[in-house]
Structures are given as C-alpha cells and as structure tokens.
N, CA, C and O atoms as a printed pandas DataFrame, in Angstrom:
     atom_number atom_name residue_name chain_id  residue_number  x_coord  y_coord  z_coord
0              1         N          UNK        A               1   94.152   88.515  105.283
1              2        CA          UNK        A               1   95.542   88.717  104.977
2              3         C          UNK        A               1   95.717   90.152  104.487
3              4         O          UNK        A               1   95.039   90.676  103.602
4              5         N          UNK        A               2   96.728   90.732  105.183
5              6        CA          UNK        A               2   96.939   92.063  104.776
6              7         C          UNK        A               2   97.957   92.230  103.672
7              8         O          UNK        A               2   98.817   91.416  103.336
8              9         N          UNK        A               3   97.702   93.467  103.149
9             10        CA          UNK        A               3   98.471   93.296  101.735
10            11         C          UNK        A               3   99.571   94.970  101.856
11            12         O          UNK        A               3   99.287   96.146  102.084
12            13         N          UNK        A               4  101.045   94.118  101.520
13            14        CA          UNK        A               4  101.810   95.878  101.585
14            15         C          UNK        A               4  102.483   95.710  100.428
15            16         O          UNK        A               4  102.516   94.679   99.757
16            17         N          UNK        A               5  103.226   97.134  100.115
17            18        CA          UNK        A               5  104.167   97.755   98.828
18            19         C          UNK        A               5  105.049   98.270   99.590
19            20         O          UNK        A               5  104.884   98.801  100.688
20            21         N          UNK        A               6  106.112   98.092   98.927
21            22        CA          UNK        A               6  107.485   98.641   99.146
22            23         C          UNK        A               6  107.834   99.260   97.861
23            24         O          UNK        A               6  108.204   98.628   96.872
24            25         N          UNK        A               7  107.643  100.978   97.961
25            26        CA          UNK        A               7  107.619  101.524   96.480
26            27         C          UNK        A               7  108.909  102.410   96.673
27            28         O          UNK        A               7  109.343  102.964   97.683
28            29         N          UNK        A               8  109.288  102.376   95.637
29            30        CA          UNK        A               8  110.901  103.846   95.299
30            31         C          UNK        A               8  110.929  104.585   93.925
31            32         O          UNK        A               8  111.485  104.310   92.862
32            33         N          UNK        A               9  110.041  105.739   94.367
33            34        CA          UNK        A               9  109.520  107.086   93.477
34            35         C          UNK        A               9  110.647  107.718   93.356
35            36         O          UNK        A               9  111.474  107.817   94.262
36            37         N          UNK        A              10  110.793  108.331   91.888
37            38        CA          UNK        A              10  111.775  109.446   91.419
38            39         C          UNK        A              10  111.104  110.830   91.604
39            40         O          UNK        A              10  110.693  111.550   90.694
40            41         N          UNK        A              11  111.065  111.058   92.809
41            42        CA          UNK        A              11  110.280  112.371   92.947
42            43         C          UNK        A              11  111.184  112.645   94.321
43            44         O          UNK        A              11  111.667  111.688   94.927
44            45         N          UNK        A              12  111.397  114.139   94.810
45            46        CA          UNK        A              12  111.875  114.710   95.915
46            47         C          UNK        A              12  111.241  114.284   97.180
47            48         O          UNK        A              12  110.172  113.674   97.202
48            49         N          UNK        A              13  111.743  114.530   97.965
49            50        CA          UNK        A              13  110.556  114.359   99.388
50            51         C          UNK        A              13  109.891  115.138   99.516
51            52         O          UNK        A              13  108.862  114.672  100.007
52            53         N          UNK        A              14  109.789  116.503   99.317
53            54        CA          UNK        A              14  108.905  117.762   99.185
54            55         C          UNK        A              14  107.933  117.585   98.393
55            56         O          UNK        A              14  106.804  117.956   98.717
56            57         N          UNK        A              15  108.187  116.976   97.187
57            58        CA          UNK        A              15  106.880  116.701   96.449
58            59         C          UNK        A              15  106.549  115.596   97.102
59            60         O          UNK        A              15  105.716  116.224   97.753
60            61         N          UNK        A              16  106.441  114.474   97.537
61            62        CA          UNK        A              16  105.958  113.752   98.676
62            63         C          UNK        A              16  104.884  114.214   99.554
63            64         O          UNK        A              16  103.712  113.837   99.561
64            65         N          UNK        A              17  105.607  115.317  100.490
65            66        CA          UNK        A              17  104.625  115.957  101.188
66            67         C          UNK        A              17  103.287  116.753  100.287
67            68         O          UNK        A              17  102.096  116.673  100.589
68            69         N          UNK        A              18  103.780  117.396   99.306
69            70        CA          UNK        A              18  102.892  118.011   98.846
70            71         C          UNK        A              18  101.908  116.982   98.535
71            72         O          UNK        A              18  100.886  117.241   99.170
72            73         N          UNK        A              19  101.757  115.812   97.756
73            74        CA          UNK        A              19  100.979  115.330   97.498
74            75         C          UNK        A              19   99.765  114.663   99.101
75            76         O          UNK        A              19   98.546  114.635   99.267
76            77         N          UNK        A              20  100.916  114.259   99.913
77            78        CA          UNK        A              20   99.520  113.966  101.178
78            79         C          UNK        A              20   99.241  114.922  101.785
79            80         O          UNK        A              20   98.491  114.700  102.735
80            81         N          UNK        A              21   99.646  116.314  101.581
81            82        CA          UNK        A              21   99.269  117.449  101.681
82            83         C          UNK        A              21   97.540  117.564  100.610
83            84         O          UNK        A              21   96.490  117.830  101.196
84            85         N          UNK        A              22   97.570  117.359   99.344
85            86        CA          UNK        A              22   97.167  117.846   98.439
86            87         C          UNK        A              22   95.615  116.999   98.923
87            88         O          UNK        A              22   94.498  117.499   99.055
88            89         N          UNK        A              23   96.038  115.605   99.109
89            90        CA          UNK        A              23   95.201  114.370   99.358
90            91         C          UNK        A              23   94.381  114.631  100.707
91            92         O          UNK        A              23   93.710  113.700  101.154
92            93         N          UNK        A              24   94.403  115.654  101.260
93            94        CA          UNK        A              24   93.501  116.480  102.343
94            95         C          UNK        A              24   93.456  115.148  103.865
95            96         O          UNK        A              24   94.008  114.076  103.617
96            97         N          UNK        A              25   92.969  115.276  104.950
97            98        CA          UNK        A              25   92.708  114.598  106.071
98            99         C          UNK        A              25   91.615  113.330  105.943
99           100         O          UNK        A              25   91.544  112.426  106.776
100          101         N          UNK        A              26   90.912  113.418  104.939
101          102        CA          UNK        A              26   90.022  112.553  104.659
102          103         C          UNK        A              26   90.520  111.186  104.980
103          104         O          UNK        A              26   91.640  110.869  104.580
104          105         N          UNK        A              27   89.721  110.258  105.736
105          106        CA          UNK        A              27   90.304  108.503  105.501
106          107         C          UNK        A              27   90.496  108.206  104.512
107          108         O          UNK        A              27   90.145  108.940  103.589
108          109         N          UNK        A              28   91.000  107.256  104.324
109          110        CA          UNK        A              28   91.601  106.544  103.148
110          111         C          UNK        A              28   91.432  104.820  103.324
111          112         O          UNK        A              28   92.247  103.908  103.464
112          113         N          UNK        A              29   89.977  104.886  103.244
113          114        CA          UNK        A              29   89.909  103.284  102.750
114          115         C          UNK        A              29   90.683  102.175  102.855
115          116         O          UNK        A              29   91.327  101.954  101.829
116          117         N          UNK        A              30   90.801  101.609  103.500
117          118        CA          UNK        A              30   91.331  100.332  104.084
118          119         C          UNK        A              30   93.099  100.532  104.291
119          120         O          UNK        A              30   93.828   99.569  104.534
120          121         N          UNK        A              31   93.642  102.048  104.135
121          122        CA          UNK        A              31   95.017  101.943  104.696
122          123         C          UNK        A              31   95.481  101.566  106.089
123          124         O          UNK        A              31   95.148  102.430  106.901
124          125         N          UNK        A              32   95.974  100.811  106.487
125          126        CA          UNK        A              32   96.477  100.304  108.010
126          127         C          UNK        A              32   97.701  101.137  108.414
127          128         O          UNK        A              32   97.793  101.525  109.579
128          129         N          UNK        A              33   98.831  101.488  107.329
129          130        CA          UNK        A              33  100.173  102.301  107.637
130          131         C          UNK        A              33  100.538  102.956  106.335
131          132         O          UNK        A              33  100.482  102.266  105.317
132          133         N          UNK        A              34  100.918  104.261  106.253
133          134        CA          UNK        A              34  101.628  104.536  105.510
134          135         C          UNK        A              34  103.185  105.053  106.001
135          136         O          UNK        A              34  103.201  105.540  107.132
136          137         N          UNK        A              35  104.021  105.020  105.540
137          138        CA          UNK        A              35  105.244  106.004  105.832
138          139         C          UNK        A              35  105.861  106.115  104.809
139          140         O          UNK        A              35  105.581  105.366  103.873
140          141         N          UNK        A              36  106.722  106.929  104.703
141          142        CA          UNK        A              36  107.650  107.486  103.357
142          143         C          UNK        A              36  108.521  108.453  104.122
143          144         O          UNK        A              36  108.352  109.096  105.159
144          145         N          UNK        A              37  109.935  108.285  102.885
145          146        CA          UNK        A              37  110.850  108.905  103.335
146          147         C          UNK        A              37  111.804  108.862  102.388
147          148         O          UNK        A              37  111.848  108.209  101.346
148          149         N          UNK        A              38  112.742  109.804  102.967
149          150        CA          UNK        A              38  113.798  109.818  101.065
150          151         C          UNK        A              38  114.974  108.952  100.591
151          152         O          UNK        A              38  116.014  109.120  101.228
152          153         N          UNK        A              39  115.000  108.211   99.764
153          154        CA          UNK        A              39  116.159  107.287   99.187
154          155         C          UNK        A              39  117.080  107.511   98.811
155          156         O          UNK        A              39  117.441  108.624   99.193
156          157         N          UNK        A              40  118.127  106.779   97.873
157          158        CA          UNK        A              40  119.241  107.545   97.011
158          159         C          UNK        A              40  118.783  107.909   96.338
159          160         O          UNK        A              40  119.055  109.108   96.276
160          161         N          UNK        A              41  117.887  107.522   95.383
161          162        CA          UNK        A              41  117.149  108.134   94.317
162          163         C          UNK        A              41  116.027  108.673   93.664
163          164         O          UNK        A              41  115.779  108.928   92.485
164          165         N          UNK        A              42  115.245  108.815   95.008
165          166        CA          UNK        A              42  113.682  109.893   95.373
166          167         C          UNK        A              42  113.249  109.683   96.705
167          168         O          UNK        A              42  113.645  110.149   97.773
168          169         N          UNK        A              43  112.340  108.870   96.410
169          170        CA          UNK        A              43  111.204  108.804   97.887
170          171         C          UNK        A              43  110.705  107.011   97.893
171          172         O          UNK        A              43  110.154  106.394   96.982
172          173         N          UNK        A              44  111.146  106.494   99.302
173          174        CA          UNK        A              44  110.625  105.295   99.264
174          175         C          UNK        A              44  109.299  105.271  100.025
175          176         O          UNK        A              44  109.276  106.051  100.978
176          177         N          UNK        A              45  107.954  104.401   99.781
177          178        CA          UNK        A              45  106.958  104.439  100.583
178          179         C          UNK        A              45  106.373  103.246  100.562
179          180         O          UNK        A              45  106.282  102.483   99.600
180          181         N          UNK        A              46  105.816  103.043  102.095
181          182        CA          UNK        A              46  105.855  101.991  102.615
182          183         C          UNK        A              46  104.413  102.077  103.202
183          184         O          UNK        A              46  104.182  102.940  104.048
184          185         N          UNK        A              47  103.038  100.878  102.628
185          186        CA          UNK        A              47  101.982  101.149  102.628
186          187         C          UNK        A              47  101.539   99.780  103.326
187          188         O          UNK        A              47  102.180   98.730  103.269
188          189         N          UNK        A              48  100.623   99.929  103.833
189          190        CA          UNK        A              48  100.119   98.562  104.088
190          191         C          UNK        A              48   98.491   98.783  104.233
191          192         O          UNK        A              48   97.801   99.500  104.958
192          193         N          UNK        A              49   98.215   97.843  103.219
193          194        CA          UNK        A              49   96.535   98.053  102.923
194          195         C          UNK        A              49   95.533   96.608  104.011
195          196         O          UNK        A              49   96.195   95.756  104.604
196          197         N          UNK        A              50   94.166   96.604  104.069
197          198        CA          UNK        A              50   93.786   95.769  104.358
198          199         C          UNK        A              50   93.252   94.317  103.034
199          200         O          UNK        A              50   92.849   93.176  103.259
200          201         N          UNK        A              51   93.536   95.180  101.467
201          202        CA          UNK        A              51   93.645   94.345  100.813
202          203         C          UNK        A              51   94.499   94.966   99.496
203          204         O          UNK        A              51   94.617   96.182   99.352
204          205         N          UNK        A              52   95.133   93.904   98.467
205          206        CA          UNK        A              52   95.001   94.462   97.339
206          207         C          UNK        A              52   93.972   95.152   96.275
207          208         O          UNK        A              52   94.095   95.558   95.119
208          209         N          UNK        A              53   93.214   95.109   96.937
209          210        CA          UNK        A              53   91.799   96.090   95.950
210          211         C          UNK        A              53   91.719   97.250   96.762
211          212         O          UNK        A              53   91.626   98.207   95.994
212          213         N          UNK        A              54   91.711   97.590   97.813
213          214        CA          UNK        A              54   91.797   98.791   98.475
214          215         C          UNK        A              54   93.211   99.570   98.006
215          216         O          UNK        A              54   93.104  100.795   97.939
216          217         N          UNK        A              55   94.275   99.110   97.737
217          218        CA          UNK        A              55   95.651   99.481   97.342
218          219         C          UNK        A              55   95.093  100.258   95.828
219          220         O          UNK        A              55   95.038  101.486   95.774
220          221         N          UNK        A              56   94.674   99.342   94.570
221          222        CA          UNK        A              56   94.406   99.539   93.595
222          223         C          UNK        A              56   93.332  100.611   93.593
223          224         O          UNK        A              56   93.627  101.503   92.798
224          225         N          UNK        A              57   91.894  100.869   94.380
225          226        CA          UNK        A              57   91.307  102.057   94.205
226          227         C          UNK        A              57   91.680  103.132   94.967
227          228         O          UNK        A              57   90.784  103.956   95.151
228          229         N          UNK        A              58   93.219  103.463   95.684
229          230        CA          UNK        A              58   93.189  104.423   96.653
230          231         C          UNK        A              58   93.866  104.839   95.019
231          232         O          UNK        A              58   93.278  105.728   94.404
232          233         N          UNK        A              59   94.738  104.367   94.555
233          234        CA          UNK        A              59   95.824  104.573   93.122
234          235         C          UNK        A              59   94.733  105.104   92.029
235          236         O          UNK        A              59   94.877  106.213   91.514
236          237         N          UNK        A              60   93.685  104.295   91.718
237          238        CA          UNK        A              60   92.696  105.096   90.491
238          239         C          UNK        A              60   91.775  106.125   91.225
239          240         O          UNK        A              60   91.904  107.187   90.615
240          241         N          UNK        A              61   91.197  106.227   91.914
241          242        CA          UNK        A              61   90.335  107.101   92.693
242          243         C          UNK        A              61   91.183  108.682   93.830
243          244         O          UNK        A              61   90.630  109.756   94.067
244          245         N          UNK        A              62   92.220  108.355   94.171
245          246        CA          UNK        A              62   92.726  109.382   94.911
246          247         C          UNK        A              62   93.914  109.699   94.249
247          248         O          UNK        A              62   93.906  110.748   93.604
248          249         N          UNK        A              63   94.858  109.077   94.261
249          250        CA          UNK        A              63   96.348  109.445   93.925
250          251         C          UNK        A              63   95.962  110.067   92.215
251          252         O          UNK        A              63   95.701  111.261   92.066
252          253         N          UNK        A              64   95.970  109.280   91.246
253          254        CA          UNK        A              64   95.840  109.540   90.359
254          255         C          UNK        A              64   95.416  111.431   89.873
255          256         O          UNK        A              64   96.045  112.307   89.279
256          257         N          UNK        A              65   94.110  111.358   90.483
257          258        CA          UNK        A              65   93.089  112.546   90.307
258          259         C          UNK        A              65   94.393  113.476   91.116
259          260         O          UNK        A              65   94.853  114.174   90.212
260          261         N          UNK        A              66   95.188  113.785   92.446
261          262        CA          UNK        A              66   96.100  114.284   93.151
262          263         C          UNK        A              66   97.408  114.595   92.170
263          264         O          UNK        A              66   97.823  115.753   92.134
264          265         N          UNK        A              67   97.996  113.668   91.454
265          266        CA          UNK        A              67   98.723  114.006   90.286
266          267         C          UNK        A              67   98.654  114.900   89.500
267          268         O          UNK        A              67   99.534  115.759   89.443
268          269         N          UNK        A              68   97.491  114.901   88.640
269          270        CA          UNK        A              68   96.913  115.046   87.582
270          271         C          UNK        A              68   96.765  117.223   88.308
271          272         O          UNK        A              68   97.255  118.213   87.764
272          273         N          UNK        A              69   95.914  117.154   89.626
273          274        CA          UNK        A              69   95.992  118.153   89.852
274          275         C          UNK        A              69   96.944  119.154   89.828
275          276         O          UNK        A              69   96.757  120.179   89.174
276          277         N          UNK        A              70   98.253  118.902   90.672
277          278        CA          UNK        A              70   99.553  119.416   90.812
278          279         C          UNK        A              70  100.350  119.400   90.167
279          280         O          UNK        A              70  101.479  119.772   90.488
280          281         N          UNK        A              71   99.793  118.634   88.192
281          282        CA          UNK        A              71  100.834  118.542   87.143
282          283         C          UNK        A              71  101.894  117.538   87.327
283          284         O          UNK        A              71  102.692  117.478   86.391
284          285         N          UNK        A              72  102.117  116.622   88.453
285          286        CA          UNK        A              72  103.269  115.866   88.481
286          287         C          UNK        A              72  102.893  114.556   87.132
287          288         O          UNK        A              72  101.786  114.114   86.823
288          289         N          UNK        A              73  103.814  114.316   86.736
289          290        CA          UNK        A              73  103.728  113.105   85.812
290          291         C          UNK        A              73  103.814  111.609   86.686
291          292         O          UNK        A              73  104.925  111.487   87.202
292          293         N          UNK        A              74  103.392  111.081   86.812
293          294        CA          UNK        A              74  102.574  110.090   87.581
294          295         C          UNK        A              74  103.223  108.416   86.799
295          296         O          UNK        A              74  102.468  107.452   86.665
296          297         N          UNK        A              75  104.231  108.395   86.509
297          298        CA          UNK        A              75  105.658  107.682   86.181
298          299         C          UNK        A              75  105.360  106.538   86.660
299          300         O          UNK        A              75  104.364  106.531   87.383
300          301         N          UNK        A              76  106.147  105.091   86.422
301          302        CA          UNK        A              76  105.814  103.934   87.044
302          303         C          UNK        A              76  106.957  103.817   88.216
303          304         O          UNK        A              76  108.070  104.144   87.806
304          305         N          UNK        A              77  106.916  103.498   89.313
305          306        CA          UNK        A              77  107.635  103.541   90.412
306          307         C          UNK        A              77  109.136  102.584   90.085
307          308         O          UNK        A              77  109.114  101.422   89.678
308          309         N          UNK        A              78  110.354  103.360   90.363
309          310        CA          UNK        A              78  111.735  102.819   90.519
310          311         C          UNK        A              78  111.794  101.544   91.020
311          312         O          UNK        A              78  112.859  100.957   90.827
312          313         N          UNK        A              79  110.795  100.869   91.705
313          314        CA          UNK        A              79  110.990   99.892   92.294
314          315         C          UNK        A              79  109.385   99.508   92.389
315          316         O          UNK        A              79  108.492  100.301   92.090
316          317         N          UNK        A              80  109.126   97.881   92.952
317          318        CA          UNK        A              80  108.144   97.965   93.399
318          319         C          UNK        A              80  108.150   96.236   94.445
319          320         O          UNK        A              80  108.669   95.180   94.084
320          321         N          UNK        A              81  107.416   96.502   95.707
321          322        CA          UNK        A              81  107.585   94.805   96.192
322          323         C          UNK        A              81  106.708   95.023   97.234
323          324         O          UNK        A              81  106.646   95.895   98.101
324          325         N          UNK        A              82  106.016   94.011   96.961
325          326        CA          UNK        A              82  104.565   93.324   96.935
326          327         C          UNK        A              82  104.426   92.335   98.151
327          328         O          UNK        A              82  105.123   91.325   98.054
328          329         N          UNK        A              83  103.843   92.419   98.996
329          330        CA          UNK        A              83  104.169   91.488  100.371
330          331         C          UNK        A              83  102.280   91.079  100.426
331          332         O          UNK        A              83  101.474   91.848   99.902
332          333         N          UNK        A              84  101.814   89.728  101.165
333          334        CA          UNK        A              84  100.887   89.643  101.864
334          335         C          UNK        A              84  101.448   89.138  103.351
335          336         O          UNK        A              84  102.606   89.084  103.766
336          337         N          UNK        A              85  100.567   88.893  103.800
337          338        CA          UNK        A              85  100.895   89.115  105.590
338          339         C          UNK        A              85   99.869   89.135  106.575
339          340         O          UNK        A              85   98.952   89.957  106.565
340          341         N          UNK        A              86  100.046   88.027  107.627
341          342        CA          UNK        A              86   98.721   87.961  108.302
342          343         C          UNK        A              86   98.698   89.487  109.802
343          344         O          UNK        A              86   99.631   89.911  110.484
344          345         N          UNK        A              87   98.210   89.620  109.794
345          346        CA          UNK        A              87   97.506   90.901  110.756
346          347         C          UNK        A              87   97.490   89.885  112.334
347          348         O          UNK        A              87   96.861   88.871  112.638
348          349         N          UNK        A              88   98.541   90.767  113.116
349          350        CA          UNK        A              88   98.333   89.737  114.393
350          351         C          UNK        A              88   97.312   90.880  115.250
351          352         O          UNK        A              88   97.296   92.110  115.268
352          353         N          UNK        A              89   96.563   89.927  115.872
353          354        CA          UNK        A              89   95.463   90.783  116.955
354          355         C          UNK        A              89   96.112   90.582  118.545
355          356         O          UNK        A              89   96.380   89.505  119.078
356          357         N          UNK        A              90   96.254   91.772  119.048
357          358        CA          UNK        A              90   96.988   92.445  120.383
358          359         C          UNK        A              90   95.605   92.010  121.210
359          360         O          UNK        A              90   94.446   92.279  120.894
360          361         N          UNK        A              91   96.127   91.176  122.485
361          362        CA          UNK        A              91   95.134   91.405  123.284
362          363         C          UNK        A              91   95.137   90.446  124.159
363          364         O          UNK        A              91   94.286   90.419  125.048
C-alpha cells in the first residue's frame, strides 16, 4: 500500500524550487511522485511515497538538514492530508 500527503506550505514557490534545487539530483528513497505548485497561501505539495517510513526519513534525513542549510524556518505545514492507496500494476 502506497502512502501520500497533501501538504500547504507558507513559503513562496521560489523558495520551493530552491529547496529541490538545494536537495541536488540524488534519488530519493522510496518517492513514487512528487509535484508542487502555488496556492492562495504558499505552496501546495503533493508526494506519494512507497511507505510511511520512507515519507518520515526523506523529512529527518534530507529536508530537514536542506532547511537548516538555506536558513528557512522549517514551520509545521498549513495543512496536512494523509492518504494510503493501493499501487495498480500496468500490464
């Protein structure tokens, strides 16, 4: 069962980019989709992991340390919603 977030950050879309800018080409551990884009009131992003524990160490292990670099304050998200979901196989 795949696991997604439906998040809505008080941050610009520019700082958006900067950060998966910042977060370099490297894989990223069990992400299946990301997208993001700008709301009424920052940046909504839309993730879909292959689990909730892959979600939780991309957040302590990458994002976090990416914050911390670029000085952004790293705030609890405007929103947050939590989906599981089965993964259909094409074929």
């Amino acid at each position: 069962m795949a696991y997604a977030t439906l998040m809505e950050f008080d941050v610009d879309f520019d700082t958006h980019v900067k950060l998966s800018e910042a977060m370099g080409d490297a894989p990223i551990k069990g992400l299946i989709l990301h997208a993001g884009g700008p709301s009424e009131r920052g940046v909504h992003s839309l993730d879909v992991w292959e689990s909730k524990e892959d979600s939780a160490r991309f957040f302590a292990e990458r994002m976090v340390p990416v914050l911390q670099q670029l000085g952004i304050e790293g705030g609890p998200p405007l929103s947050v919603q939590e989906f599981e979901m089965p993964l259909l196989q094409r074929g």
